[in-house]
FISETOR-62475 format. One record per residue (C-alpha): x, y, z; chain; residue in three letters. Coordinates in nm, 2 decimals, always signed. Layout:
+--------+--------+--------+--------+--------+
!      u !      v !      w ! chaine ! residu !
+--------+--------+--------+--------+--------+
!      X !      Y !      Z !      A !    ALA !
...
+--------+--------+--------+--------+--------+
//
This chain:
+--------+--------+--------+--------+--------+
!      u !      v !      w ! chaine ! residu !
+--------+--------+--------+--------+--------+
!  +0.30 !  -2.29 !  -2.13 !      A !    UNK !
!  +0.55 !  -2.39 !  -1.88 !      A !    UNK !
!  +0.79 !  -2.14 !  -1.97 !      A !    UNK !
!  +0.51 !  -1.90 !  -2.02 !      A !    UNK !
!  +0.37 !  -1.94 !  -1.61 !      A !    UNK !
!  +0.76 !  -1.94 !  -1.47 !      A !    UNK !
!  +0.79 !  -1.60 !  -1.71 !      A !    UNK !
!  +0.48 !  -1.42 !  -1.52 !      A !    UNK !
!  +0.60 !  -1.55 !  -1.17 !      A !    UNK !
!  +0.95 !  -1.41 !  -1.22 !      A !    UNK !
!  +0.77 !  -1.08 !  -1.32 !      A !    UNK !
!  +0.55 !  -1.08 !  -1.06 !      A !    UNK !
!  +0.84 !  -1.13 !  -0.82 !      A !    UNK !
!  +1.06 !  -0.85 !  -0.96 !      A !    UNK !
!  +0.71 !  -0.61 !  -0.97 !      A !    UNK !
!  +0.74 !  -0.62 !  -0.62 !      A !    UNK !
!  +1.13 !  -0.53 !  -0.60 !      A !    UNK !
!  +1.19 !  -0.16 !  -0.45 !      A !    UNK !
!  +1.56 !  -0.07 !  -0.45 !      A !    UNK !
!  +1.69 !  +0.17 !  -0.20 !      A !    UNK !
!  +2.04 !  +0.33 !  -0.13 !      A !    UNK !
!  +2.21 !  +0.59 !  +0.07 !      A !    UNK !
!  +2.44 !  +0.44 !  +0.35 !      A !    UNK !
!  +2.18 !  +0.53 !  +0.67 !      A !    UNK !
!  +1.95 !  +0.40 !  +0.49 !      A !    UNK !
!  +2.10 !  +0.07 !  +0.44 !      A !    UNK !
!  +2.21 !  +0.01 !  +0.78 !      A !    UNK !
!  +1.83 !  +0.07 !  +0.88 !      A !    UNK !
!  +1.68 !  -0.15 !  +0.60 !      A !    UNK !
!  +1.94 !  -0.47 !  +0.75 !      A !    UNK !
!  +1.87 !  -0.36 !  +1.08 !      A !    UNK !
!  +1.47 !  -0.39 !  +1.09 !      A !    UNK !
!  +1.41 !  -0.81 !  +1.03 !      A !    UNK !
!  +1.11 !  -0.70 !  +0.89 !      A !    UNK !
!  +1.23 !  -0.64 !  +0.60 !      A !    UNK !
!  +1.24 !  -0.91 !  +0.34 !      A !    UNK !
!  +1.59 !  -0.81 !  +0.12 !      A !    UNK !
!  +1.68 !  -0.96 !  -0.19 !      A !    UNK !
!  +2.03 !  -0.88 !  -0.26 !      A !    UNK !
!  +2.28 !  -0.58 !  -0.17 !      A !    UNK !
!  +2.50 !  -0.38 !  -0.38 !      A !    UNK !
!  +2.82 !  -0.27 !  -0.35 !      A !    UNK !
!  +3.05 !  -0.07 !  -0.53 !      A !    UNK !
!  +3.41 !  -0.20 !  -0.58 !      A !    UNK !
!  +3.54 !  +0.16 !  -0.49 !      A !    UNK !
!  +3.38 !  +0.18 !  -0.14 !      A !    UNK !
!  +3.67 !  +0.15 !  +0.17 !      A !    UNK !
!  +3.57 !  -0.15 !  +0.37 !      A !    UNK !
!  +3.56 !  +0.08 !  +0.73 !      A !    UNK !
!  +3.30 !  +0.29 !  +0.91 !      A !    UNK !
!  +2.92 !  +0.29 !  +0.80 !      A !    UNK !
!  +3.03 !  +0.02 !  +0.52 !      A !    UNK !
!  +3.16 !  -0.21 !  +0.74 !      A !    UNK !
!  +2.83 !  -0.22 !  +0.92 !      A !    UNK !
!  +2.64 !  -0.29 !  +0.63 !      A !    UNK !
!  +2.87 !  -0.53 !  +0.53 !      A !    UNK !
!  +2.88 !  -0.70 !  +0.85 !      A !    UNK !
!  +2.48 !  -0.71 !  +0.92 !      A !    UNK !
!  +2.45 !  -0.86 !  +0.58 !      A !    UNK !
!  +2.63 !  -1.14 !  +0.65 !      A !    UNK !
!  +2.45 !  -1.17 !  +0.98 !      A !    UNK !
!  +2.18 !  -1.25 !  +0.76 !      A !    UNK !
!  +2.29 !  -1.39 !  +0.53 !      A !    UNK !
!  +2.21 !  -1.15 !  +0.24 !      A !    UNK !
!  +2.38 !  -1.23 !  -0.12 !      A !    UNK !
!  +2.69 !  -0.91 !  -0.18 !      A !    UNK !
!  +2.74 !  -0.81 !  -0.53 !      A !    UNK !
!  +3.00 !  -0.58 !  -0.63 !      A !    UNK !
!  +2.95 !  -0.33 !  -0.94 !      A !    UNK !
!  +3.20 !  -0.09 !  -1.10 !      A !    UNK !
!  +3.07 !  +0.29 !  -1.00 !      A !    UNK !
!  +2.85 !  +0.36 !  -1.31 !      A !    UNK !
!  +2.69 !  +0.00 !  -1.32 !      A !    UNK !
!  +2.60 !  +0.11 !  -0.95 !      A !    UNK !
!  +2.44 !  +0.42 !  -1.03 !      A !    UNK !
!  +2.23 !  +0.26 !  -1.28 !      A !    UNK !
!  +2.11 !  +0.00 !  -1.02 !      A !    UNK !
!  +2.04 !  +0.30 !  -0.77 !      A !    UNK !
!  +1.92 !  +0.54 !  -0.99 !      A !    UNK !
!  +2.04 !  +0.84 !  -0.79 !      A !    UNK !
!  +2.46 !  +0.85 !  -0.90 !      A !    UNK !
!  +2.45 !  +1.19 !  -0.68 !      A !    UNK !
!  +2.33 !  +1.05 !  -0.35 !      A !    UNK !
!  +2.35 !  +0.70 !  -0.35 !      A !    UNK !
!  +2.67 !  +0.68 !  -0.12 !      A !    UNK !
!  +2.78 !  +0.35 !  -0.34 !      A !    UNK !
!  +2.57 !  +0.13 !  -0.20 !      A !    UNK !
!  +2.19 !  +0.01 !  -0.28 !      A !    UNK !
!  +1.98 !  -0.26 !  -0.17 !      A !    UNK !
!  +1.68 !  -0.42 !  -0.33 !      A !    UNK !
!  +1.39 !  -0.51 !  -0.08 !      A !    UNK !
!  +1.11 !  -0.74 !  -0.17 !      A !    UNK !
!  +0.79 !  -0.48 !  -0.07 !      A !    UNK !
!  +0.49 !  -0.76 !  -0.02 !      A !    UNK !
!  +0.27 !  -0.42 !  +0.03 !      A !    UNK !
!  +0.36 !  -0.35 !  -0.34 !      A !    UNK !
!  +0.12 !  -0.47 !  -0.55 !      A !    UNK !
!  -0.02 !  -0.43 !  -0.91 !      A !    UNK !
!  -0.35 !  -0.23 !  -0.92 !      A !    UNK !
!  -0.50 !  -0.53 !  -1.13 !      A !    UNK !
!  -0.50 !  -0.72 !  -0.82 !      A !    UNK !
!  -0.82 !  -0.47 !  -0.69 !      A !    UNK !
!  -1.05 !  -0.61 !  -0.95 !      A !    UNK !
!  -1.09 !  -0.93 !  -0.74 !      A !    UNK !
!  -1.17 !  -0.71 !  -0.41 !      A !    UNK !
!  -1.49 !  -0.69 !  -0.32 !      A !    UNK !
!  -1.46 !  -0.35 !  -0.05 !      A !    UNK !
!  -1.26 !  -0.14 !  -0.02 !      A !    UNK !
!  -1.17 !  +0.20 !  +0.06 !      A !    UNK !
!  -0.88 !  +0.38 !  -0.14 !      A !    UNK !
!  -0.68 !  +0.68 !  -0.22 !      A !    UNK !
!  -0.54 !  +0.76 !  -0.58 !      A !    UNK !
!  -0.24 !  +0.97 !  -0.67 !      A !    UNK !
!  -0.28 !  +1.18 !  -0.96 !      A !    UNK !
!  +0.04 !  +1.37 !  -1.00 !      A !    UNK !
!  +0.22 !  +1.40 !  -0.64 !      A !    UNK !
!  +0.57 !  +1.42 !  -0.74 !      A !    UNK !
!  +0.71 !  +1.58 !  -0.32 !      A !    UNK !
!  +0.83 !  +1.26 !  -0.21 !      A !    UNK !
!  +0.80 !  +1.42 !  +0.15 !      A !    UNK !
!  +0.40 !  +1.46 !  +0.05 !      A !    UNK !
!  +0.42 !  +1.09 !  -0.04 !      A !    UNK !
!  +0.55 !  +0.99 !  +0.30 !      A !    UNK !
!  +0.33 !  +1.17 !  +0.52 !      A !    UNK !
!  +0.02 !  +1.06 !  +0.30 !      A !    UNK !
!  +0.15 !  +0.70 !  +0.31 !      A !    UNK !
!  +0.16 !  +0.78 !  +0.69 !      A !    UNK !
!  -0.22 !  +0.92 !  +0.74 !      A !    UNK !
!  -0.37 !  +0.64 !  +0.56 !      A !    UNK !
!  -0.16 !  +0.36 !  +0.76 !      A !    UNK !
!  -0.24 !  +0.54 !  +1.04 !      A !    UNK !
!  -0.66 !  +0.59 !  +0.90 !      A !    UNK !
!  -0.99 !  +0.43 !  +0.79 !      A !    UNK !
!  -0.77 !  +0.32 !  +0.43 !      A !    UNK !
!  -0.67 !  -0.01 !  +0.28 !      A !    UNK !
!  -0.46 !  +0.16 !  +0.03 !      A !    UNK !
!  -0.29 !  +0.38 !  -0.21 !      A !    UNK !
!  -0.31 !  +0.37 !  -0.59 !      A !    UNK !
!  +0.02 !  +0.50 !  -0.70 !      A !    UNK !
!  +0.09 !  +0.57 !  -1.08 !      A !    UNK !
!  +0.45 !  +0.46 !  -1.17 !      A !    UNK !
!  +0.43 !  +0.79 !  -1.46 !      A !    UNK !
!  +0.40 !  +1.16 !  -1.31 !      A !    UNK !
!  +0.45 !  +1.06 !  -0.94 !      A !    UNK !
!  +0.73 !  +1.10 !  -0.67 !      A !    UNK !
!  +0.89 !  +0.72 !  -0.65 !      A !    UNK !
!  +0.92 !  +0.51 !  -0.29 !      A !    UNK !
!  +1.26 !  +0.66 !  -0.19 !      A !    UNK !
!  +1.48 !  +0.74 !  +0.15 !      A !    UNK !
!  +1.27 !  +1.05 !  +0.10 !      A !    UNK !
!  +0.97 !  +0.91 !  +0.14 !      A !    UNK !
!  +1.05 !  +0.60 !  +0.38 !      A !    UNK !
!  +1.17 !  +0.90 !  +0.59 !      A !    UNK !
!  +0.84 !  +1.12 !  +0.55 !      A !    UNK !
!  +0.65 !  +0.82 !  +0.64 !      A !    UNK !
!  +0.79 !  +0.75 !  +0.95 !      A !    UNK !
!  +0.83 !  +0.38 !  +0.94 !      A !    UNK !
!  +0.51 !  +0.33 !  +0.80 !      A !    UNK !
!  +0.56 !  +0.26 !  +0.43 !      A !    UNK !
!  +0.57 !  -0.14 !  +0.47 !      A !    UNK !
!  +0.22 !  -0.13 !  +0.65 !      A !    UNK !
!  -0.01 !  -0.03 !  +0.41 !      A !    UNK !
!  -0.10 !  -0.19 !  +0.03 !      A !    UNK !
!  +0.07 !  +0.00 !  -0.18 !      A !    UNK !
!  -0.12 !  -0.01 !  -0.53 !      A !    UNK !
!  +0.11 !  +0.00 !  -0.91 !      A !    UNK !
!  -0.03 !  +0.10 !  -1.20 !      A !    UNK !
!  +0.15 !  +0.31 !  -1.51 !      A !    UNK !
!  -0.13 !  +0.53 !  -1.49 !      A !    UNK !
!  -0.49 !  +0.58 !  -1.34 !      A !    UNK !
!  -0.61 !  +0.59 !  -1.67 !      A !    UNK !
!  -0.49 !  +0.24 !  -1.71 !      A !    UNK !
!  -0.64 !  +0.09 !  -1.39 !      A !    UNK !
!  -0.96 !  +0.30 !  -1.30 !      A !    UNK !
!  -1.24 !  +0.21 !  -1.60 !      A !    UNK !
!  -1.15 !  -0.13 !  -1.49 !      A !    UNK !
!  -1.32 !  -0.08 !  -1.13 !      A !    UNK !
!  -1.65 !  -0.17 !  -1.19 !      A !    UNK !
!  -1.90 !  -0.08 !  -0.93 !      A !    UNK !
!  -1.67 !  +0.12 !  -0.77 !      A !    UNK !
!  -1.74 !  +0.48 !  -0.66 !      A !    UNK !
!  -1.49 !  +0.77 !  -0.79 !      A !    UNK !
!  -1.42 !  +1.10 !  -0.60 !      A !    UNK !
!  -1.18 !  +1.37 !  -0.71 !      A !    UNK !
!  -1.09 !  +1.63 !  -0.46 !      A !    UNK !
!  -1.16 !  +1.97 !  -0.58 !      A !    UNK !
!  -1.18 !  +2.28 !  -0.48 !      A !    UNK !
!  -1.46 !  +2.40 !  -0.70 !      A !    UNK !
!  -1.66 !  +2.11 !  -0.61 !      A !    UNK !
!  -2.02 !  +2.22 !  -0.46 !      A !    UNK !
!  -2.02 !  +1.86 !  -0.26 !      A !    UNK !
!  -1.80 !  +1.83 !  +0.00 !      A !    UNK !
!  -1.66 !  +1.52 !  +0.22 !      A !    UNK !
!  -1.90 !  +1.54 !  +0.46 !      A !    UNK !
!  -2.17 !  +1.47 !  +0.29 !      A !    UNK !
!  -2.05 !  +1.15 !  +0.03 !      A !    UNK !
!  -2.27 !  +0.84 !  +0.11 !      A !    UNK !
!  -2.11 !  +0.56 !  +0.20 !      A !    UNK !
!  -1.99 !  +0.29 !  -0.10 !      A !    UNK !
!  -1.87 !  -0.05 !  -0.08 !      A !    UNK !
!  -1.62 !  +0.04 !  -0.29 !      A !    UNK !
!  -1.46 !  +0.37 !  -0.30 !      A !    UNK !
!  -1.18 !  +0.55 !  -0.46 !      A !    UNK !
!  -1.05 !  +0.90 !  -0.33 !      A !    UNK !
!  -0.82 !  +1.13 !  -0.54 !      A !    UNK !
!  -0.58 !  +1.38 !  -0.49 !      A !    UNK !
!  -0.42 !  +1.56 !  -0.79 !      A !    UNK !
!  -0.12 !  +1.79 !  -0.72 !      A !    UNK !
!  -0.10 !  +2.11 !  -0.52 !      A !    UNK !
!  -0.04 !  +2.30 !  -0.84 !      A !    UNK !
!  -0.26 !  +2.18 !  -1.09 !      A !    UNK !
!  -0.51 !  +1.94 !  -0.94 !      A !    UNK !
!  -0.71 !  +1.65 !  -1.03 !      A !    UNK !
!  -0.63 !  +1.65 !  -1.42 !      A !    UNK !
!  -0.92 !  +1.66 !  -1.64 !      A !    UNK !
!  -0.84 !  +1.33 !  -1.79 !      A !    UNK !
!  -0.85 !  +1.20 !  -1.45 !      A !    UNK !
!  -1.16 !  +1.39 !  -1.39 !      A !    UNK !
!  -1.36 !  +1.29 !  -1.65 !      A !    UNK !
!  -1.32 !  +0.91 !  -1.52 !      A !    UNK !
!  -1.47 !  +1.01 !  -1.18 !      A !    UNK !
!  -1.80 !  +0.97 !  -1.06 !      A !    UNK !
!  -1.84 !  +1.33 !  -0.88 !      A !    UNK !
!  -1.59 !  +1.61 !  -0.74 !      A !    UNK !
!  -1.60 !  +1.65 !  -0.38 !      A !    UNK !
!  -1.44 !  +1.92 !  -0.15 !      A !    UNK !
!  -1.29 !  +2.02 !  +0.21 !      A !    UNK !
!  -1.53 !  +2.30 !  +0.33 !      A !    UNK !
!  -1.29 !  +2.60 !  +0.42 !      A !    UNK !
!  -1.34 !  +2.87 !  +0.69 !      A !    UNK !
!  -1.17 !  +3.25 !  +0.70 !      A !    UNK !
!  -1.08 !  +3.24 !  +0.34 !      A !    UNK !
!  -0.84 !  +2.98 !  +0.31 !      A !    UNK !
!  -0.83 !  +2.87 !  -0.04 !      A !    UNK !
!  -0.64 !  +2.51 !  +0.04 !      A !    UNK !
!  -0.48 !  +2.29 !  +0.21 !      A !    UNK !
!  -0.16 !  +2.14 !  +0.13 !      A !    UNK !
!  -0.20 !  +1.74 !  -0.01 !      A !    UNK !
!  -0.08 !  +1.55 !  +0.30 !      A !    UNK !
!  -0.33 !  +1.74 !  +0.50 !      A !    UNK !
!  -0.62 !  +1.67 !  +0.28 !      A !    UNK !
!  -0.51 !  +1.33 !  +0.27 !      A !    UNK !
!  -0.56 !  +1.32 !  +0.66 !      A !    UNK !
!  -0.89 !  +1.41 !  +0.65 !      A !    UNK !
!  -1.00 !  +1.15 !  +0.44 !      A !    UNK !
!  -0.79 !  +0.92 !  +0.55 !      A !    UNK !
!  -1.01 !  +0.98 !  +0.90 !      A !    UNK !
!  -1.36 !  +1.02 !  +0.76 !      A !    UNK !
!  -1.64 !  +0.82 !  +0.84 !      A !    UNK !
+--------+--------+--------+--------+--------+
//
């Protein structure tokens, strides 16, 4: 039983592990004290002068354990051999959490990702809803753009401020919800925003510019809602919608 409980907290701590890399990126994760980090890593090949030598020095500032990896066993921690710059750092994200968590909140007010693979979409809707009338995002970990430099940069700072739900996909979290009131943004929908009754517990979803809520998702929703458009405009691109909602009453 022990070993079992020390097993799900050592899960749940590594659930909550985003890694990051890219040399700018690092010197303004260690930077910001905001920031829980975890560990850094270093490849062995990296010359120990300009924007290295500032990470290196404000980890040790902070005390932040260095480990060093051959090239390849780098790009595997990073993910991204092309652009990581040899370095990557893993932060400990307490706004990440695991979707199950939801099922013992009793309001709420949420958005759901269903296919939004532009990490600079991601960033800008992680921004609206920080900045809005939402206590957080449902993001799949399957078919969706991942929490990257992209997006940190897209969201302006804002990507630690707001819960940030896990799930492998909605279909896995959403029949769980009980009592909880599902919208999908479409289109074709005769209802629009303007005119959903308020719910104690609500979940909003976008599905991708291209394709939309998909009809698996759909069929899990309670109703499909829409933006009311004037002069013939046939859509608006995701961040935007996700503004509007992020702002409605």
């Amino acid at each position: 039983m022990q070993d079992s409980q020390e097993y799900k907290e050592k899960k749940a701590f590594f659930e909550k592990i985003i890694t990051l890399y890219g040399r700018n990126v690092l010197i303004e994760v260690l930077q910001d004290k905001s920031i829980t980090i975890h560990k850094l890593h270093m490849a062995t090949t990296n010359k120990t002068d300009g924007a290295i030598k500032t990470i290196l020095s404000l980890a040790k500032s902070r005390k932040i354990e260095v480990t060093y990896h051959e090239k390849n066993s780098l790009s595997r921690i990073s993910k991204n051999a092309k652009q990581d710059q040899g370095v990557a750092i893993d932060i400990i994200a307490k706004s990440y959490q695991n979707a199950k968590e939801l099922q013992n909140i009793s309001q709420f007010k949420l958005l759901a990702l269903d296919g939004i693979q532009n990490p600079q979409n991601l960033g800008m809707i992680i921004r609206s809803c920080a900045a809005g009338n939402i206590d957080g995002i449902i993001l799949p970990k399957k078919n969706s753009a991942k929490i990257s430099p992209l997006v940190i940069k897209a969201s302006a700072g804002t990507l630690f401020k707001l819960p940030i739900y896990f799930c492998n996909t909605l279909e896995d979290i959403l029949p769980s919800l009980k009592d909880t009131k599902i919208y999908a943004l479409s289109s074709h929908a005769t209802n629009d925003i303007y005119n959903v009754s308020p719910a104690k517990k609500s979940i909003y979803i976008l599905g991708s510019e291209s394709d939309g809520v998909s009809p698996e998702i759909k069929r899990l929703c309670n109703n499909s809602i829409s933006i009311p458009m004037q002069r013939g405009v046939e859509s608006l691109n995701v961040a935007v919608t996700a503004s509007l909602i992020a702002f409605m009453k």
